[in-house]
N, C-alpha and C positions, 0 to 999 in steps of 0.2 A: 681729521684724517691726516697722514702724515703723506712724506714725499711719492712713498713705495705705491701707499693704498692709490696717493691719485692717478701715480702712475698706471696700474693693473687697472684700474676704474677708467681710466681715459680708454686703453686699448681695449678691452672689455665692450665698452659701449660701440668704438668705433668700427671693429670686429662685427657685433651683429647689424650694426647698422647698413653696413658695407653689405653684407651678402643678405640681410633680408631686400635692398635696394637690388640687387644685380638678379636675383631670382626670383623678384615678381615681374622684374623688366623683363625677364625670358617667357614668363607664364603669358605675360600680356601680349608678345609678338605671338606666340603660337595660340593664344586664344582669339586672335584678330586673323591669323590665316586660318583657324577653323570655320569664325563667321564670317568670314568678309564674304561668302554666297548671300548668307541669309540677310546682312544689310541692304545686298545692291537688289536683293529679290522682293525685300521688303519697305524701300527706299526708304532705310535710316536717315535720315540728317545727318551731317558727319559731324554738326557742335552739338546735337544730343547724343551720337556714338562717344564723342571726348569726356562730356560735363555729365551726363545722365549716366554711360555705363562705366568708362573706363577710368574717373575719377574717383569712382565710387568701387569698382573691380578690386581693384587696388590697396586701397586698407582694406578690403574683405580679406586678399591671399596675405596681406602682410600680416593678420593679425593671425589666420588659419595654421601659418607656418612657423608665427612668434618661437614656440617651444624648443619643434624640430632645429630652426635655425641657431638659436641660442645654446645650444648643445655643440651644435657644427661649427661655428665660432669660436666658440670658448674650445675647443678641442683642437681648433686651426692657429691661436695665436700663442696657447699653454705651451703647446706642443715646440711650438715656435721655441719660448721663450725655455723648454726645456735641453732643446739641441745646441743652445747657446749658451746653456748654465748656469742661467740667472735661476733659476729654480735650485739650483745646488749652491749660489753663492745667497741667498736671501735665507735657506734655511742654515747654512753652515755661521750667519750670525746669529744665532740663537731661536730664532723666529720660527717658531713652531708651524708645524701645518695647520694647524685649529687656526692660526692667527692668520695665514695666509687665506685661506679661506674666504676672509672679513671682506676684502673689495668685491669679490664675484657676489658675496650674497647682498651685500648693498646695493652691485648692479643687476642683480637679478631682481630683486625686489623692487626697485626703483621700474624695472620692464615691467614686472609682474601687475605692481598697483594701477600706468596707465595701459596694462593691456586689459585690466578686470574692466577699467572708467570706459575706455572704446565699447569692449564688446556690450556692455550693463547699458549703456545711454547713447553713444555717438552712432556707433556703426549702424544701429537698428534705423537710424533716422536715414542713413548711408545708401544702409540694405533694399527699404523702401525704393526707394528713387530708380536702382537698380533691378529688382526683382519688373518694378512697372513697364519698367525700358525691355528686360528679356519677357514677357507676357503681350507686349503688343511687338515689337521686331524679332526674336528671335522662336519662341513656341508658338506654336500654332494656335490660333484664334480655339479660349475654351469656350464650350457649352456645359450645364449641368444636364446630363443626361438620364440621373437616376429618376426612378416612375415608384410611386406609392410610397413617398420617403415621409417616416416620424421621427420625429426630435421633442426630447422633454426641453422645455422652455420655461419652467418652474418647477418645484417640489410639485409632486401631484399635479403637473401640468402638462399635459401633453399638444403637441400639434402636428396635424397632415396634410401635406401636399400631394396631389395626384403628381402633377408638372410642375417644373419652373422655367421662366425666358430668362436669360438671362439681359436679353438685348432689352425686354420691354420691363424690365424686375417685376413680372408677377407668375405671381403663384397660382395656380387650378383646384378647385374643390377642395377647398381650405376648411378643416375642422380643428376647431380647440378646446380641448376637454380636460376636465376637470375632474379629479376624486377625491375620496375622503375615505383613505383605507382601499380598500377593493372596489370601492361602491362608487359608481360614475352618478356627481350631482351635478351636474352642466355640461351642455354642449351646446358650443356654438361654431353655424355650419354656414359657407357663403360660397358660390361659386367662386368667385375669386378674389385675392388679393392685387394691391399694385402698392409699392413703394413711391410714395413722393419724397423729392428731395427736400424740396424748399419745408416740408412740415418735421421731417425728419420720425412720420408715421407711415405705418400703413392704413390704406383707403379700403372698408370691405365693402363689395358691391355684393346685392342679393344675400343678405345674413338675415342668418334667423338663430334665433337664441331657445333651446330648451332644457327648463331648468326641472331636475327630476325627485319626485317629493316624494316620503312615504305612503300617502293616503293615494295622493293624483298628480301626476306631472303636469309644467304651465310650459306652455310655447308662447311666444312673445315673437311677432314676425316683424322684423326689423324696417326700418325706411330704405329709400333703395341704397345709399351708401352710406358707410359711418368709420368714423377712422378713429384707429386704437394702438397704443401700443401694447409690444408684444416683445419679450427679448428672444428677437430676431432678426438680424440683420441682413440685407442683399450679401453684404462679403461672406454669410455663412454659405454661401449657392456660386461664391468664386472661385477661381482655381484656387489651389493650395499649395502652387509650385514655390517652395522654397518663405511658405508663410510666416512659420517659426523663427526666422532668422531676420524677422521685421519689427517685433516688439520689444522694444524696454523691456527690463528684468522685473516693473512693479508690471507691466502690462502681460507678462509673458509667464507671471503668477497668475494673475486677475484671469487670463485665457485660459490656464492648467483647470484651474476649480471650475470655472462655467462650463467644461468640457466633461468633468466629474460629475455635477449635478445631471448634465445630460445625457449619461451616460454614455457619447461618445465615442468609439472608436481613433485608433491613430494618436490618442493621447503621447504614447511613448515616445514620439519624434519630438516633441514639446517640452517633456520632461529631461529628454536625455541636451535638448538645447540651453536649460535651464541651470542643469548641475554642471554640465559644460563650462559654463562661463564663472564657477565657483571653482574647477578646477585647475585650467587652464593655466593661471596664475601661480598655483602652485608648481604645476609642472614646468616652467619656468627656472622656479627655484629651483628645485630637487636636480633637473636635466644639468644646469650651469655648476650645480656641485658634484654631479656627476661628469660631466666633461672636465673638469679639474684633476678628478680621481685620476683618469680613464688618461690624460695626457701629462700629469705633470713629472713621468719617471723618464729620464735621458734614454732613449734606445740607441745602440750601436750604429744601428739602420739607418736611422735618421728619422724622421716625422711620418713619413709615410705609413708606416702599421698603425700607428698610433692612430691619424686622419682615418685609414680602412676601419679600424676597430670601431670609432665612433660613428660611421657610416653604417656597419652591419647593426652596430647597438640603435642607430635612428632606424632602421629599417625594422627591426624587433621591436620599437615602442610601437608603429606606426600599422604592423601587422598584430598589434596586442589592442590596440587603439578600434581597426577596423571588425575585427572579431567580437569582439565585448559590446560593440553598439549594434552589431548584427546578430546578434543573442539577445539585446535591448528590445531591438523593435519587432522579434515573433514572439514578444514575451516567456523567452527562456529564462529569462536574467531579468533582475530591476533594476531602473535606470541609473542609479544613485554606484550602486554596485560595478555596475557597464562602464559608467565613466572614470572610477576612482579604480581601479581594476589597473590597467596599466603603472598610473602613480603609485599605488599600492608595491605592485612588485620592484617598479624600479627604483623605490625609497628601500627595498629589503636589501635589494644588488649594488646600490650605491655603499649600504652601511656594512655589508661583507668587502666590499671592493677600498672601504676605508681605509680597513688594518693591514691590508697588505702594502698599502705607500709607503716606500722607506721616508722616513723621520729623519 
């Protein structure tokens, strides 16, 4: 890289750096006088308020905002750097715009790769920590309160719970049944289940097993408990506040398909987290060669319109952003679609907004 590039690559980096740091510090003061009721209502500890929520708060919005801010940056320092003319004295040495170009997508790209590695691996382990801390201090104590709930828990496998506790983990008149085509060849029926931890099973009390044959069906009445596994989990009967946003990208696949096979509802919130994080990165890029476009022509004015324009244009990704995931999750739209939808258009407006840079 030569003098120029490290030069744009230094203020480039130190630009987003700066205002992703100053705008999560303001999210976090008004999101601590939002809860500061429900801590003292809920007697937080104030070193699990710091290390459990607000450690972790923290690269959630800086990562949330990554895109938004690297646009608003690169359009605060370009612009900068246009009012002052270095933008007219870099290309007036021959240095084409294509060339100028080169330091923003290095530093976009260099954002872009550790913001895929955060969102793909770190954050999720982040998000945990944090989602547990708002579920016991900040929402309200959940219960599963649905009654007569089925779930396929294998190909041709179904299973029914009248109730579930979730304080004591069991389940109520627990059936799991079995077909083959249409044709139901097992059922096995117990009043109830209970989750032990230390087994990492459930325990059925009062099961009976009937297995259903062409000629004559066999009932088999079970000892009074037996324990079995079953892909089923306590967590599938816990809240869901903000779940999606706790798994790895191999866990947050592994979760998509078990929810398919089960045929599931709510999938879409899972899917659209999932391409999410293949996007993001991009949008990175595309945003920071578009703050380029968007500030690098001298105005009369001075910075100002330039700074407004890239404002109204983050407001327009951000209102294209919230529309397309809420078309995502009543299934108007598919998720893939929902997500790249924004990028999509702003890659067409970036490449119309090209040709018009004077050279």
């Amino acid at each position: 890289m030569k003098i120029l590039d490290r030069y744009i690559l230094k203020r480039f980096l130190i630009s987003y750096v700066f205002a992703v740091f100053i705008i999560v510090l303001v999210i976090m003061v008004l999101d601590f006088v939002e809860k500061n009721d429900d801590f003292l209502q809920n007697n937080a500890p104030m070193r699990a308020i710091l290390l459990e929520y607000y450690l972790n708060l923290a690269p959630y919005w800086a990562n949330y905002i990554s895109p938004l801010m690297i646009f608003i940056s690169t359009v605060f320092f370009t612009a900068q750097m246009a009012s002052h003319t270095e933008i007219v004295a870099i290309l007036s040495t021959g240095t084409s715009f294509r060339r100028l170009m080169f330091p923003y997508l290095v530093g976009s790209m260099l954002v872009g790769l550790f913001t895929f590695a955060m969102v793909g691996w770190v954050l999720p382990k982040a998000n945990k920590v944090r989602v547990n801390f708002e579920n016991t201090y900040i929402k309200e104590k959940f219960y599963f309160a649905s009654r007569d709930y089925h779930i396929a828990v294998a190909p041709q496998t179904y299973a029914y719970i009248s109730s579930y506790n979730n304080a004591t983990k069991t389940g109520y008149d627990f059936t799991l049944e079995h077909f083959d085509g249409n044709l139901l060849t097992e059922k096995l029926s117990a009043s109830r289940i209970v989750w032990v931890d230390t087994l990492g099973k459930w325990k059925m009390h009062d099961y009976r097993i009937r297995k259903l044959g062409i000629s004559r069906d066999q009932l088999l009445d079970g000892n009074l408990t037996k324990d079995t596994l079953i892909n089923l989990n306590p967590s599938d009967f816990e809240s869901t506040h903000a779940v999606h946003e706790t798994y790895t990208l191999p866990e947050l696949k592994e979760r998509i398909n078990l929810l398919k096979t089960r045929g599931s509802e709510g999938i879409a919130s899972y899917e659209i987290e999932f391409y999410q994080r293949f996007a993001t990165p991009f949008a990175v890029i595309i945003l920071s060669i578009m703050g380029l476009i968007v500030s690098a022509r001298k105005a009369r004015g001075g910075v100002g319109l330039q700074i407004a324009v890239g404002f109204i244009l983050a407001f327009v990704y951000i209102l294209f952003y919230i529309l397309s995931k809420g078309f995502a999750e009543t299934g108007d739209m598919h998720p893939v679609f929902a997500v790249w939808l924004p990028n999509i258009v702003f890659t067409s407006i970036a490449f119309v907004m090209y040709y018009t840079v004077p050279r």
